[in-house]
DRENMARPA-684071 format. One line per 2 residues: their letters; for each residue x, y, z of N, C-alpha, C, O. Coordinates in pm, whole numbers. Last residue first. Layout:
residues N
A) X Y Z X Y Z X Y Z X Y Z | ...
This chain:
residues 140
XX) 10024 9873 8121 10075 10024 8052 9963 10144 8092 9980 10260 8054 | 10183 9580 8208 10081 9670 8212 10101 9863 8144 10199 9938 8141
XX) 10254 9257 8150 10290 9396 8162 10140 9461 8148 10033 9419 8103 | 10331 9023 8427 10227 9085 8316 10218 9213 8332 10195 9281 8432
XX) 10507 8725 8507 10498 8889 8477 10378 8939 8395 10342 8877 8294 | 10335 8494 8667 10396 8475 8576 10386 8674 8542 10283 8739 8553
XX) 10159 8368 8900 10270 8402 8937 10401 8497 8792 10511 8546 8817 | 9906 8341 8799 10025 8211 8754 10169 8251 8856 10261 8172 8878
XX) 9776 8563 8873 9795 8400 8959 9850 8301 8944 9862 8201 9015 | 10038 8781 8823 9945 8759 8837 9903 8583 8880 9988 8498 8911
XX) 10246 9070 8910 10242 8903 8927 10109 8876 8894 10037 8963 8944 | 10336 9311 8704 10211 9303 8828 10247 9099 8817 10266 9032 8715
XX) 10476 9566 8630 10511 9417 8598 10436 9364 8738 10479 9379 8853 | 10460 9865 8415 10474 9804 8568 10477 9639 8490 10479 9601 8373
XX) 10568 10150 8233 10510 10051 8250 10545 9972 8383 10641 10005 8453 | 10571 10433 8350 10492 10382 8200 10483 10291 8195 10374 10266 8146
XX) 10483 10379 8653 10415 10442 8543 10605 10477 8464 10708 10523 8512 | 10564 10249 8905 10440 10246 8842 10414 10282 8714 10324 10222 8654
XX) 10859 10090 9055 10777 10153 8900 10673 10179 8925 10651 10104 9020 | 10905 10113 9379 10795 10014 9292 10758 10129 9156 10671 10216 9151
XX) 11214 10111 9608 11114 10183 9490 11025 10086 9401 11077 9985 9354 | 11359 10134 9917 11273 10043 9791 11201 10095 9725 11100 10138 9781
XX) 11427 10356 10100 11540 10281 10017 11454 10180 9895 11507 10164 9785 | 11171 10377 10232 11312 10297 10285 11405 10257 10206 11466 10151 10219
XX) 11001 10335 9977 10988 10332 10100 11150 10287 10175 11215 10183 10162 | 10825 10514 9682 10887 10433 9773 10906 10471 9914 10865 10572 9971
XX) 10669 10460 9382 10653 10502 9477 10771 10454 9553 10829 10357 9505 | 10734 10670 9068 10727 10533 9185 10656 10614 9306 10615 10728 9330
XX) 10697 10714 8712 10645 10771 8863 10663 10659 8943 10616 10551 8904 | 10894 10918 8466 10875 10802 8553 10819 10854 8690 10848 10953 8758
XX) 10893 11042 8158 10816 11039 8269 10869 10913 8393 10862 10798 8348 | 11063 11211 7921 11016 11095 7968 10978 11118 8121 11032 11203 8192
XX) 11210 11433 7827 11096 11462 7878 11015 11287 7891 10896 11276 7859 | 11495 11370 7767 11381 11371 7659 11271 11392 7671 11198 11385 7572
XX) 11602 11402 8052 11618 11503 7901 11515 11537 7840 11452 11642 7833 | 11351 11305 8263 11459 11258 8193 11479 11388 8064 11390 11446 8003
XX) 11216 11364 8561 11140 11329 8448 11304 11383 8379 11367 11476 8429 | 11054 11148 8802 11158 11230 8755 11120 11180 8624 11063 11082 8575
XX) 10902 11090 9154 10886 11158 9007 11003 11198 8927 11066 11291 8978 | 10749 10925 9402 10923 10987 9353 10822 10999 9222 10714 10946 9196
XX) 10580 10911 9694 10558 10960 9531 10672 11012 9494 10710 11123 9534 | 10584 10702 9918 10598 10854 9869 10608 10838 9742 10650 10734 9692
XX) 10462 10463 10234 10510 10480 10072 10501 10668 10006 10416 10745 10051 | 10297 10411 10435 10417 10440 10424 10507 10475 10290 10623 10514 10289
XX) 10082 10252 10249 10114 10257 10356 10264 10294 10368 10349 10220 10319 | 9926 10288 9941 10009 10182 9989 10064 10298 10106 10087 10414 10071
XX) 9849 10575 9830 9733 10489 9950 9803 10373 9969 9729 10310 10045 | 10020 10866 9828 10017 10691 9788 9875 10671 9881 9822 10739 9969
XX) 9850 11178 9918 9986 11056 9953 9948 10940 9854 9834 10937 9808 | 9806 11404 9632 9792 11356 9748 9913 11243 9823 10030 11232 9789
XX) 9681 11547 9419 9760 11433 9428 9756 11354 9524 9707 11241 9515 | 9427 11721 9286 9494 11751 9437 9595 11529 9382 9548 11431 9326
XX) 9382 11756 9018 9296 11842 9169 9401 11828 9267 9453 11925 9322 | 9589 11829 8733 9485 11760 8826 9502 11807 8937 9594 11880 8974
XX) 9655 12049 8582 9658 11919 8555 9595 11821 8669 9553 11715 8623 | 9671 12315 8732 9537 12263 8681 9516 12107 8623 9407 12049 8615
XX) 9885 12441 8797 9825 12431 8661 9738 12396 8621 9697 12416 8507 | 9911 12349 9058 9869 12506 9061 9853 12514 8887 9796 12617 8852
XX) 9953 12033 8983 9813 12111 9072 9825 12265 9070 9713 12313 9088 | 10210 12105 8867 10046 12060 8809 9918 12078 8902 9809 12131 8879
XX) 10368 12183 9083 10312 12286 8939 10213 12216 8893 10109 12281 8877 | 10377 12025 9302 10261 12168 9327 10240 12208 9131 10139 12244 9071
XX) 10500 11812 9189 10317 11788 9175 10289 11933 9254 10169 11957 9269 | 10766 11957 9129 10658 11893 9033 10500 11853 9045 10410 11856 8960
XX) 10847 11978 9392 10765 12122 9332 10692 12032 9203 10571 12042 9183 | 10825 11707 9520 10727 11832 9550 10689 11903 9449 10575 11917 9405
XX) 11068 11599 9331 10883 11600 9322 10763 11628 9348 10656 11612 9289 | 11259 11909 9206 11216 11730 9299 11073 11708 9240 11000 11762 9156
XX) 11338 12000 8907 11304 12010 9032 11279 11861 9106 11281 11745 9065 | 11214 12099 8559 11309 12042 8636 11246 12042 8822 11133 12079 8854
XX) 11135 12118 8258 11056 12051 8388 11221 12015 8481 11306 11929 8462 | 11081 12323 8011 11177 12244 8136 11085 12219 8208 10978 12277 8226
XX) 10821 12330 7855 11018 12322 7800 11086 12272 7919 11149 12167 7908 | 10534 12337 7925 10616 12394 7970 10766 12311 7956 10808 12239 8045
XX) 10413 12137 7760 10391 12274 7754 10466 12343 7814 10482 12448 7752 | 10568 11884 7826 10507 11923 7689 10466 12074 7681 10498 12129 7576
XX) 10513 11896 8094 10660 11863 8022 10597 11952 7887 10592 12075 7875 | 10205 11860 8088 10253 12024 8181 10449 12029 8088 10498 12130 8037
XX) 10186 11640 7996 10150 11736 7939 10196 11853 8014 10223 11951 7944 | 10369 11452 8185 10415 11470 8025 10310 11572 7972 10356 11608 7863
XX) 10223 11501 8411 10361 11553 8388 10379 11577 8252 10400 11687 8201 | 9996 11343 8342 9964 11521 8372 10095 11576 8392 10099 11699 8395
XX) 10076 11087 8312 10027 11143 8245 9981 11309 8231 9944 11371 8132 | 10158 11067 8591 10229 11057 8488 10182 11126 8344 10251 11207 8281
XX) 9856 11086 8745 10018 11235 8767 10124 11180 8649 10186 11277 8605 | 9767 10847 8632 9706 11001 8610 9842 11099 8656 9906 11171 8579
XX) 9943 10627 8704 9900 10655 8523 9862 10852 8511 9900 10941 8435 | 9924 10697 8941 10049 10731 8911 10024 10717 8756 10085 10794 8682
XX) 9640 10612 9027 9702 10716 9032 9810 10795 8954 9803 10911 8914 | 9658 10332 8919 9581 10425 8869 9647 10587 8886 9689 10660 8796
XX) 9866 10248 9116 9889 10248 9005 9788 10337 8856 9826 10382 8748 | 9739 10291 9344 9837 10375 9314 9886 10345 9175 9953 10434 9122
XX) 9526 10095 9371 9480 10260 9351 9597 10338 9323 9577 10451 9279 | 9658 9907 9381 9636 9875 9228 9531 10081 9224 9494 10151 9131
XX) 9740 9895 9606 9898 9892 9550 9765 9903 9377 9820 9904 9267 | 9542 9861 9780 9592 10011 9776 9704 10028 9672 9756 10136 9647
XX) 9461 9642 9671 9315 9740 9609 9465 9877 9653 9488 9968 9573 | 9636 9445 9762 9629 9484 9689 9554 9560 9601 9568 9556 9479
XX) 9606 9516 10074 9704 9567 10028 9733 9602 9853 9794 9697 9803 | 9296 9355 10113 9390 9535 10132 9509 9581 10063 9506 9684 9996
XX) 9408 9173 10057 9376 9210 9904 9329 9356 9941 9318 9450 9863 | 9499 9025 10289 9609 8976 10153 9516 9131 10035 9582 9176 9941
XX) 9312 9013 10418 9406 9064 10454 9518 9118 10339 9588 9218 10321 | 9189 8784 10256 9116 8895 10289 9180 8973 10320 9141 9073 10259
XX) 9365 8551 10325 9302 8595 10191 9266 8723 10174 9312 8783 10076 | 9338 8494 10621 9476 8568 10542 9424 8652 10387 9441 8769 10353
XX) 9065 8489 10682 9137 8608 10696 9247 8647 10608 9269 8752 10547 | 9048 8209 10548 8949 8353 10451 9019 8414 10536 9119 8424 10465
XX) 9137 8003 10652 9220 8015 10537 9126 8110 10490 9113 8100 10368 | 9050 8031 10924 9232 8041 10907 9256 8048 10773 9366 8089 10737
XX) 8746 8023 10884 8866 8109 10937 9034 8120 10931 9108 8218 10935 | 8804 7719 10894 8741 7806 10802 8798 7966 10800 8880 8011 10720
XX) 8870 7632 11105 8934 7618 11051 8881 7692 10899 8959 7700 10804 | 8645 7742 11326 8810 7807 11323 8931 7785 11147 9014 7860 11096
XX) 8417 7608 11200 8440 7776 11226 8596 7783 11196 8655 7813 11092 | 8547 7369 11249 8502 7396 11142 8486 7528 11151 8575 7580 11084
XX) 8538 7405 11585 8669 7347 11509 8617 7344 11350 8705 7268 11308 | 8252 7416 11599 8381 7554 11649 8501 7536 11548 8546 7613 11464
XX) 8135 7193 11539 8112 7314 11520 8190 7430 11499 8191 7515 11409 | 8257 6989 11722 8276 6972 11608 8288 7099 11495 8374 7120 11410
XX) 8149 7167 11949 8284 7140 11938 8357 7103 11770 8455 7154 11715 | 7871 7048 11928 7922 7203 11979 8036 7167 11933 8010 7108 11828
XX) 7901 6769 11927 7856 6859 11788 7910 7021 11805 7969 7091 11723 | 7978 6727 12184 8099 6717 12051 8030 6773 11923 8095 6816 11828
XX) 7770 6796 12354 7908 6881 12352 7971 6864 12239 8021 6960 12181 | 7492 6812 12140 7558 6721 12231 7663 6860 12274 7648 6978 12243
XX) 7182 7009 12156 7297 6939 12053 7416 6936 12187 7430 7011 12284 | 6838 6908 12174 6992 7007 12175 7072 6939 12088 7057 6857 11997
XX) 6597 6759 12345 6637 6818 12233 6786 6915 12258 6816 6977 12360 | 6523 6621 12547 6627 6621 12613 6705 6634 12411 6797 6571 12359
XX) 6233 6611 12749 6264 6672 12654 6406 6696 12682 6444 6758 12781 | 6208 6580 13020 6266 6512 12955 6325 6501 12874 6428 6435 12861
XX) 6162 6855 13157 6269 6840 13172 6335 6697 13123 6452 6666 13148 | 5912 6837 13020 5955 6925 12954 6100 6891 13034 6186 6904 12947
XX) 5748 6698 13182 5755 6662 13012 5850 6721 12958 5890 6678 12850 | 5758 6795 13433 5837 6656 13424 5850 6629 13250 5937 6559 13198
XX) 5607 6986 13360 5703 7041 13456 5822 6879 13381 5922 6877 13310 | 5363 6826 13388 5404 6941 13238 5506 6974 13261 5548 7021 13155
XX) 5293 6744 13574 5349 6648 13509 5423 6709 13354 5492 6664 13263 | 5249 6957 13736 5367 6882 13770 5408 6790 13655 5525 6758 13634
């Protein structure tokens, strides 16, 4: 009995307002790492398409280069390099909703976007990426 009575004195824990104090530091911790985190999905898929579009840009101007005309949309342009061998398989954008425009100019110049609804993003030959200054930085 009296081991019974030691132990319902024992009056170790933590209050309600430490609990509470607790939560409200969780939450507010939380409000400024999701957005962040959320924020850099988008930019790993907008910086895999820019890789991308270096590589199908770059496998136009050699298929251009060997083959004299390059004409057509951009379907048949990425079937002829993939049935040429310029690279494996193309595929979709990995930015969400987004398509692979391609055209390629007289002089056999290259341009690759992507777009969506009427909005097109350069990628390739050169882009203009914000960086943390906010300030343009070219890329090639």
């Amino acid at each position: 009995m009296q081991a019974l009575k030691k132990i319902l004195k024992n009056n170790k824990g933590f209050s309600l307002i430490e609990v509470m104090a607790a939560v409200v530091m969780m939450v507010v911790l939380m409000s400024v790492v999701i957005p962040n985190v959320m924020g850099m999905n988008a930019k790993g898929r907008l910086d895999a398409d820019i890789i991308s579009a270096s590589a199908i840009g770059k496998a136009v101007e050699l298929y251009a280069i060997e083959n004299e005309d390059v004409d057509g949309d951009t379907d048949e342009i990425i079937k002829a390099i993939e049935s040429e061998g310029y690279v494996k398989d193309v595929g979709a954008p990995k930015s969400r909703g987004y398509s692979w425009q391609i055209d390629v100019d007289d002089n056999g110049r290259v341009k690759v976007e992507i777009s969506k609804g009427g909005e097109a993003k350069l990628l390739y030959p050169n882009i203009e990426v914000e960086d943390d200054k906010g300030t343009g930085v070219e890329q090639n």
